[in-house]
C-alpha positions in Angstrom: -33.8 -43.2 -53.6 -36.8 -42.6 -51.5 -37.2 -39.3 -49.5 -38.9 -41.0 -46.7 -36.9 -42.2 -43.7 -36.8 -46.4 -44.0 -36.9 -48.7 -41.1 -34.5 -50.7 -42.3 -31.5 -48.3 -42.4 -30.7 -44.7 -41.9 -32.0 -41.9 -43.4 -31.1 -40.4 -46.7 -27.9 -39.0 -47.2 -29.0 -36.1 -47.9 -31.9 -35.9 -45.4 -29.7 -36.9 -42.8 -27.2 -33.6 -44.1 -30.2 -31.7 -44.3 -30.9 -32.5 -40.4 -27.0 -31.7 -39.9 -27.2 -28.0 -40.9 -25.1 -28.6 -44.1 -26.2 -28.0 -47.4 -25.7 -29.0 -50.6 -22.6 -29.5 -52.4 -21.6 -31.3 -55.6 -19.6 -33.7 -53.7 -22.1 -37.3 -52.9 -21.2 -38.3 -49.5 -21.1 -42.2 -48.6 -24.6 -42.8 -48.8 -24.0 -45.5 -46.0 -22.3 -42.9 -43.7 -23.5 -41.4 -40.9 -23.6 -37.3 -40.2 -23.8 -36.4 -36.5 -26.3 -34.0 -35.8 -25.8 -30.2 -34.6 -23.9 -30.4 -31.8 -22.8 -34.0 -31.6 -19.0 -34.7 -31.3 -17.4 -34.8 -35.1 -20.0 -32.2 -36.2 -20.4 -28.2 -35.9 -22.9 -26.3 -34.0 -25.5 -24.0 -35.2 -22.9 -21.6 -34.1 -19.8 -23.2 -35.4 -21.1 -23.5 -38.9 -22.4 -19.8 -39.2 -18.6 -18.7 -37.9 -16.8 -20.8 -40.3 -19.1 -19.7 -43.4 -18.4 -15.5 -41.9 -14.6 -16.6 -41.7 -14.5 -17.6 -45.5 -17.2 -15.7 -47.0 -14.9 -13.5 -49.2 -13.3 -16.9 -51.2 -14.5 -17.7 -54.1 -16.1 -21.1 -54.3 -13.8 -24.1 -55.4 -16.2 -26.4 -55.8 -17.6 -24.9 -58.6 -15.5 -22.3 -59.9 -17.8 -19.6 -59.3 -19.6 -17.8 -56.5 -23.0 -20.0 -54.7 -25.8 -18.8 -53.0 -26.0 -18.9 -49.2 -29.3 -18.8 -47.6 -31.0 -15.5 -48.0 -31.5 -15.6 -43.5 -27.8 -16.3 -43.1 -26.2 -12.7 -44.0 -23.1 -13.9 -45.5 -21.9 -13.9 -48.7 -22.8 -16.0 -51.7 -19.4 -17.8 -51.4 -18.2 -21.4 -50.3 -15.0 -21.8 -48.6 -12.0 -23.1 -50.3 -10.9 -27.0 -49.9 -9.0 -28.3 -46.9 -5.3 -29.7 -47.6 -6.4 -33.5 -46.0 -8.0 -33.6 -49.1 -12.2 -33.2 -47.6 -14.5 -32.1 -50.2 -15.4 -28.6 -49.0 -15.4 -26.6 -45.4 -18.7 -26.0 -45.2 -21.8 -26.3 -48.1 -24.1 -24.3 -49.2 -27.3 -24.3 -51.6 -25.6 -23.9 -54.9 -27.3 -21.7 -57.4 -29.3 -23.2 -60.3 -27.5 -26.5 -59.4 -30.3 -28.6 -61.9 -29.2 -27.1 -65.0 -25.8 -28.1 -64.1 -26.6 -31.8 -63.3 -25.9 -31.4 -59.7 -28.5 -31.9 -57.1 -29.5 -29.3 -55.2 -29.9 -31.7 -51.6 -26.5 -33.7 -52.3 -24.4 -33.6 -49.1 -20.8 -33.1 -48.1 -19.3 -35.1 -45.4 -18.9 -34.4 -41.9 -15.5 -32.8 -40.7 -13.5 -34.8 -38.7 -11.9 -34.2 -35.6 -8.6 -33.5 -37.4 -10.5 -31.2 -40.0 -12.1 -29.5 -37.4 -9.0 -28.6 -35.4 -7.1 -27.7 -39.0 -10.1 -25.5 -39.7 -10.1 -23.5 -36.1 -5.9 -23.2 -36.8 -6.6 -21.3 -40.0 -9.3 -19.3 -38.6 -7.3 -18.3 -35.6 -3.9 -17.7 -38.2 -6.6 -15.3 -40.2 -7.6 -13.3 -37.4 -4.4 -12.9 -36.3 -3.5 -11.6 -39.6 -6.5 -9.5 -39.8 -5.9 -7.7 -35.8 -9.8 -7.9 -35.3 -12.9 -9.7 -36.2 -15.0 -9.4 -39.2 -17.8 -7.3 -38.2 -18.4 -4.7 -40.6 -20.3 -4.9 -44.0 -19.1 -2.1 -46.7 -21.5 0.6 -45.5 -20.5 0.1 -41.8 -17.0 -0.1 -42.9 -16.8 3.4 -44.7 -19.3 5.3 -42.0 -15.6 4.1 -39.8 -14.1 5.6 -42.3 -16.4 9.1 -43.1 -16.5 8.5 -46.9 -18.9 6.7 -49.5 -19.8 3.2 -49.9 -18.0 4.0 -53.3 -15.4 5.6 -52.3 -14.4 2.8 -49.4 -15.2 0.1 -52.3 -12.6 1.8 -54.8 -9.8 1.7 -51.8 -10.6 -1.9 -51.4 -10.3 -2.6 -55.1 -7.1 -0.3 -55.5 -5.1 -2.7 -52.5 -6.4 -5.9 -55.2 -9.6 -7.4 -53.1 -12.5 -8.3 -55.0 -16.3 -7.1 -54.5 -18.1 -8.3 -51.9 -22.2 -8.5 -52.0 -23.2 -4.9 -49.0 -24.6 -6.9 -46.5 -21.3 -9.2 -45.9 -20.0 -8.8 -42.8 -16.2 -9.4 -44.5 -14.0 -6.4 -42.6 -12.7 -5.3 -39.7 -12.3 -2.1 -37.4 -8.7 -2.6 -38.5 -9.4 -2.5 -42.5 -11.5 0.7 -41.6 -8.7 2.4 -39.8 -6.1 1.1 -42.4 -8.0 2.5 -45.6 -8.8 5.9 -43.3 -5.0 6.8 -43.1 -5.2 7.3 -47.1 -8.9 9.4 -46.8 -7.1 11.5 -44.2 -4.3 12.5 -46.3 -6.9 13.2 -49.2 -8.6 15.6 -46.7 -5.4 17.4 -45.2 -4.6 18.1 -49.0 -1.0 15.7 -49.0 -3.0 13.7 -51.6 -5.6 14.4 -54.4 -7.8 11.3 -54.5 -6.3 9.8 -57.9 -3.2 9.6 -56.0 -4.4 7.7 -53.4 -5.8 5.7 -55.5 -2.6 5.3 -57.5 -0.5 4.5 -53.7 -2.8 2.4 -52.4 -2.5 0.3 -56.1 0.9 0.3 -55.4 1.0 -1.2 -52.0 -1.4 -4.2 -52.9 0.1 -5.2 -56.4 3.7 -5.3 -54.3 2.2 -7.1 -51.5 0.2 -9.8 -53.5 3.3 -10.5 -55.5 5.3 -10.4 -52.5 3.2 -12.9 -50.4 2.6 -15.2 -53.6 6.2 -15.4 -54.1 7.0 -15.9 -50.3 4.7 -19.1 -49.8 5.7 -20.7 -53.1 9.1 -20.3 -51.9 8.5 -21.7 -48.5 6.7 -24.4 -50.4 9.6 -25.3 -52.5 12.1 -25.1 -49.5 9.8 -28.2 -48.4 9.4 -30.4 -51.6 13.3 -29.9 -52.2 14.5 -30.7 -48.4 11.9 -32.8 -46.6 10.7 -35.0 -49.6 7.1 -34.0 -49.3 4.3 -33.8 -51.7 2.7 -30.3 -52.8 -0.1 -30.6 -50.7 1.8 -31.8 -48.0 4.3 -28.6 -48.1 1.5 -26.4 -48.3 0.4 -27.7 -45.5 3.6 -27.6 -43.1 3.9 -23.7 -44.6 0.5 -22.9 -42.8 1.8 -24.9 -39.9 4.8 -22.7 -39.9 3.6 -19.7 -40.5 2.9 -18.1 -37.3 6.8 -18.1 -36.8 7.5 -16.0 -39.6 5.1 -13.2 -39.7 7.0 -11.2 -37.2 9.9 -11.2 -38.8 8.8 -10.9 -42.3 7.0 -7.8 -41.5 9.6 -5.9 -39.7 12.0 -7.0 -42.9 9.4 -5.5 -44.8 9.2 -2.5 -42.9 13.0 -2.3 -43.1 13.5 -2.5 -46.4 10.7 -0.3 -47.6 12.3 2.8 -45.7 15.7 1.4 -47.1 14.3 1.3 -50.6 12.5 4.6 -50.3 16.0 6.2 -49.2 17.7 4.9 -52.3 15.4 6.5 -54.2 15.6 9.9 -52.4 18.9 9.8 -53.7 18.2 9.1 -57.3 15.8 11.9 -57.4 17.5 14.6 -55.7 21.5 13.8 -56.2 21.5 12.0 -59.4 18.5 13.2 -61.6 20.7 16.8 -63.3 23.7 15.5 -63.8 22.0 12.1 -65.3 19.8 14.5 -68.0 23.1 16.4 -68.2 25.3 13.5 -69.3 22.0 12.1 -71.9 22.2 15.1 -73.7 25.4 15.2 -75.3 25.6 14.8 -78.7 22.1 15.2 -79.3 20.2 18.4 -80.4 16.7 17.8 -78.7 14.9 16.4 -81.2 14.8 12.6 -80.4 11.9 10.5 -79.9 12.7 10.6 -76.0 13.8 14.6 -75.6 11.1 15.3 -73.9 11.0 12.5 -70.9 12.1 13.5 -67.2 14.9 10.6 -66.7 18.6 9.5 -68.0 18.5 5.8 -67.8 20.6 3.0 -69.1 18.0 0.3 -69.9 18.7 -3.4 -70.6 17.0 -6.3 -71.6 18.5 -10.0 -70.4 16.0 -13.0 -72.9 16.9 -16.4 -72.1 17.5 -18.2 -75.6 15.0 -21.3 -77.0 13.5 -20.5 -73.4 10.0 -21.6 -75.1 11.0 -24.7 -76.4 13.3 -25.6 -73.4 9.9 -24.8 -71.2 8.1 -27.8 -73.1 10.8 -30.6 -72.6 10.8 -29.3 -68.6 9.5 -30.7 -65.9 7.3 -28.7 -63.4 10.1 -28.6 -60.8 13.2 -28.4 -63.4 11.2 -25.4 -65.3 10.8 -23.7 -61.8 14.5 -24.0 -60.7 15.6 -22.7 -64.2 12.9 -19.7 -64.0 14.5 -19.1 -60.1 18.0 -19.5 -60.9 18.0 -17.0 -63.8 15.8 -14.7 -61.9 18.2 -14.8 -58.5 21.5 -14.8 -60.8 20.0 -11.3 -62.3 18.8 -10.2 -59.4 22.0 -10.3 -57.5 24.1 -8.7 -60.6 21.8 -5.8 -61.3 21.9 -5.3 -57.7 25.8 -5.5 -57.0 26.1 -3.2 -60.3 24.1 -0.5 -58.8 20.7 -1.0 -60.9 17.6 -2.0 -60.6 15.1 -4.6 -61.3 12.2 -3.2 -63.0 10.6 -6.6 -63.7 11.0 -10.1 -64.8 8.6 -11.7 -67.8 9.2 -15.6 -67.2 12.4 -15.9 -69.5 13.6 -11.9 -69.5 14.8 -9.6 -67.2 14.1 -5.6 -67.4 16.4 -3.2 -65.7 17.5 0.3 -65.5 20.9 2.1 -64.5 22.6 5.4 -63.8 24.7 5.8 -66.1 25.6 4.0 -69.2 28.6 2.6 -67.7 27.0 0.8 -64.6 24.1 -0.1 -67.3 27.1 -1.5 -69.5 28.8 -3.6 -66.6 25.3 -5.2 -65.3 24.8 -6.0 -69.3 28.4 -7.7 -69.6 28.0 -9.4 -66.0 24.7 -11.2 -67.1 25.8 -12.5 -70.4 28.8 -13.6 -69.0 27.2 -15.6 -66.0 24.4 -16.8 -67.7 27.3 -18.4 -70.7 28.8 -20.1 -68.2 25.7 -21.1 -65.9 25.3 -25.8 -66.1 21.7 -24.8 -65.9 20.3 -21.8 -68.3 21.0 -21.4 -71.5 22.6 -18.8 -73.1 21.0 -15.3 -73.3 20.5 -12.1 -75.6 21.5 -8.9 -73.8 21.0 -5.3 -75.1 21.5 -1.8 -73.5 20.7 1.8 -74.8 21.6 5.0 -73.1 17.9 7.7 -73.1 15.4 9.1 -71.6 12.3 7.0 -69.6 9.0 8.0 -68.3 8.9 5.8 -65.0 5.5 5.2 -63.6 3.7 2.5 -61.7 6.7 1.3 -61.1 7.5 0.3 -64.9 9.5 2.1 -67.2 8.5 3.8 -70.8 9.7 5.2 -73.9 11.4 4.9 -77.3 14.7 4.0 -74.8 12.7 0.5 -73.6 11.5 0.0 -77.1 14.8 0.3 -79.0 16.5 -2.2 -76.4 14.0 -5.0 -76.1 14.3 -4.5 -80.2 17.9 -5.0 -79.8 17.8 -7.9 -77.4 15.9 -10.0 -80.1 18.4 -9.0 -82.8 21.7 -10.1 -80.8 22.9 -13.5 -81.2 23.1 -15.6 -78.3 25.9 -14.8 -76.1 26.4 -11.4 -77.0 25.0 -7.6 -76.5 23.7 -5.1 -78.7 24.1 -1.3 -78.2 22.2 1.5 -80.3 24.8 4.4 -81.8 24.4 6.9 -79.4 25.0 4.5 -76.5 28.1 3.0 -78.2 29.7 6.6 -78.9 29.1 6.9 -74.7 30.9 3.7 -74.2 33.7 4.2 -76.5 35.2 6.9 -74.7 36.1 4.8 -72.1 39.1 1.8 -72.1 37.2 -0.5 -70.3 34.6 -1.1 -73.5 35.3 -2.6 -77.1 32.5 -2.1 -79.1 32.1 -3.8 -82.7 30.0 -2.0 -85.1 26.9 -4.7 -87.0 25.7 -4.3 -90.5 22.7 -1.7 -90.0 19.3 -3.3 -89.8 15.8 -2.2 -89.9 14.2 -2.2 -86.5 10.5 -1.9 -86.2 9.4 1.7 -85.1 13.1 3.2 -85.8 13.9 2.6 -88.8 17.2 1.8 -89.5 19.6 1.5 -86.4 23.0 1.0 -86.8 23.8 -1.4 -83.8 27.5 -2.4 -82.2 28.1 -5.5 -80.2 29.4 -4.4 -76.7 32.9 -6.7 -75.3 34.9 -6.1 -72.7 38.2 -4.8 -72.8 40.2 -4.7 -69.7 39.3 -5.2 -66.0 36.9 -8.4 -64.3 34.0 -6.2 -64.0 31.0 -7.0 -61.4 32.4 -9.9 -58.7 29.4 -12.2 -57.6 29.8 -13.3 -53.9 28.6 -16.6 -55.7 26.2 -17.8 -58.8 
């Protein structure tokens, strides 16, 4: 197609983008179309368009699947903003880099934004600064002058909460991310914190958070498919819609529960820590694999049987309420039984107890629930009484090892103990274990397990399953 303007019909396409203040994507826009000008009705301003790219300048392109190049005069990052739920082919354009040698042209154009595009656009900007508390102003020098440290320093904070880089002159944070990631410098420099540590807490914090808000929208998004009949795109869409609502209360219930949570585990670490290493080391002499770790725990493994084949024959949505369902049936009886929920793989479930009792009752709870559940199948539970290192939130040691050994040596159905957790159980009525032909278990040896039954009493009641 010519580069001159015809007098028999409109300009180019992508002259007629050019004159527009979009650049190029790799979407072709109707070549027929027309593309109001700066400032007409249906377009953006000068203005408009430089906000939107400053808005979205820390996604990663879509378009593309990797970063492009925004002009050198505009000052924002080399970034594209991601797609638009109506299905439009990308928020804003800009000159990709090296387009030729990917067979894309360097001029092509992107449609206008509609009227409805527009107004979904300024809903999600206004929803991010909401979420944000200020404006982006400040590139990652300005950012850590706020905050009296280095440029390095302020970009290892941002890293540690899970962000990725962003090019120095990007004007991507806000005088509330520089008095956010302060509060962590200043307990560095009143000596609470070395700066490893706060590092390590600010890790903490945004691997909790991500997980947190990833599994919060997908289970809003569900919540829609499941009750209002909608497509995927149009439930993500209604969750954005209805998000203003909820981020109130979801942040005071996260405030809530983290001071509830870090109470619970005040207790474990000043009332139940002694008498915990007290009661590990009887009958042993010292000189096990785990002797020297700080913490008695009860550790079990839950591993949902032919889970890999099952996950092939699946739908997307009947894989996803299986993978919920055993996750929330687990959750609820390591959490009635007094445990907790270190973390779940897909198809198996990692927690930790007190005692080997309460670790014995959550193990016995989930094989029995999961037996009877119409929609898992059956699963392989194992629990040994030891000694963990806990860090990062995980737990480690020969303890984990030997049980997630044992959990792939049970049948389905059924739970495997190690000896020295079976001799714990034994001495009390409520436990019938059944010595198994010894076996050789990768990294111990042999290991003389016994299947763990219940004997009297109905164990660990479920308000429901």
């Amino acid at each position: 197609m010519s580069e001159e303007i015809s007098e028999q019909g409109p300009p180019p396409s992508w002259k007629r983008a050019r004159q527009s203040g979009f650049g190029a994507s790799p979407y072709m826009a109707d070549e027929t179309a027309e593309v109001p000008r700066l400032g007409d009705e249906g377009g953006y301003t000068a203005e408009q368009l430089s906000a939107a790219r400053a808005d979205w300048s820390d996604f990663p392109s879509v378009s593309t699947g990797r970063a492009s190049t925004a002009p050198a005069s505009s000052g924002i990052s080399q970034t594209s903003a991601p797609a638009d739920p109506a299905g439009a082919a990308a928020f804003i354009g800009q000159p990709l880099a090296d387009t030729h040698s990917e067979g894309v042209s360097a001029t092509a154009p992107i449609p206008a934004p509609s009227l409805e595009e527009r107004e979904w656009h300024r809903n999600i900007r206004d929803l991010e600064h909401r979420l944000l508390g200020a404006e982006r102003t400040l590139t990652y020098r300005e950012m850590a002058q706020r905050m009296g440290v280095s440029t390095r320093s302020a970009r290892r904070l941002w890293r540690a909460l899970g962000f990725p880089n962003l090019d120095d002159d990007v004007k991507a944070f806000t005088e509330t991310d520089a008095e956010a990631l302060a509060q962590m410098v200043d307990l560095v420099r009143e000596g609470h914190l070395n700066q490893e540590a706060a590092i390590s807490l600010t890790r903490s914090v945004g691997q909790m958070t991500d997980r947190m808000v990833v599994w919060q929208i997908e289970a809003l998004v569900e919540d829609k498919i499941a009750n209002q009949e909608l497509s995927d795109a149009q439930a993500r869409t209604q969750v954005v819609e209805a998000l203003p609502e909820l981020i109130d209360p979801l942040q005071q219930l996260m405030g809530y529960a983290w001071r509830r949570q870090l109470s619970a585990a005040l207790q474990r670490l000043t009332v139940r820590v002694e008498s915990g290493l007290a009661s590990v080391s009887r009958g042993r002499d010292g000189t096990e694999p785990d002797a020297p770790l700080p913490l008695a725990r009860a550790v079990g493994f839950a591993d949902l049987v032919s889970y890999t084949s099952l996950s092939r024959q699946m739908s997307e949505r009947t894989l996803a309420h299986m993978v919920q369902r055993f996750e929330s049936i687990c959750a609820e009886i390591i959490s009635i039984g007094g445990g907790r929920l270190v973390k779940t793989v897909g198809d198996e479930v990692l927690y930790n107890a007190e005692t080997p009792e309460a670790g014995a009752e959550i193990a016995l709870a989930l094989a029995e629930t999961i037996a009877t559940d119409d929609v898992l199948p059956e699963a392989r539970v194992s629990v040994v009484w030891g000694r963990v290192l806990s860090r990062m939130g995980d737990i480690y040691g020969p303890t984990v090892n030997l049980a997630a050994r044992l959990t792939s040596l049970a049948d389905p159905g059924t739970i495997l103990v190690d000896s020295t957790t079976a001799a714990r159980l034994d001495e009390n009525p409520d436990y019938m274990l059944v010595p198994q032909p010894p076996r050789i278990v990768r990294g111990f040896g042999e290991v003389a397990p016994s299947m763990l039954l219940r004997a009297r009493g109905s164990g660990i009641a479920l308000d429901h399953t």
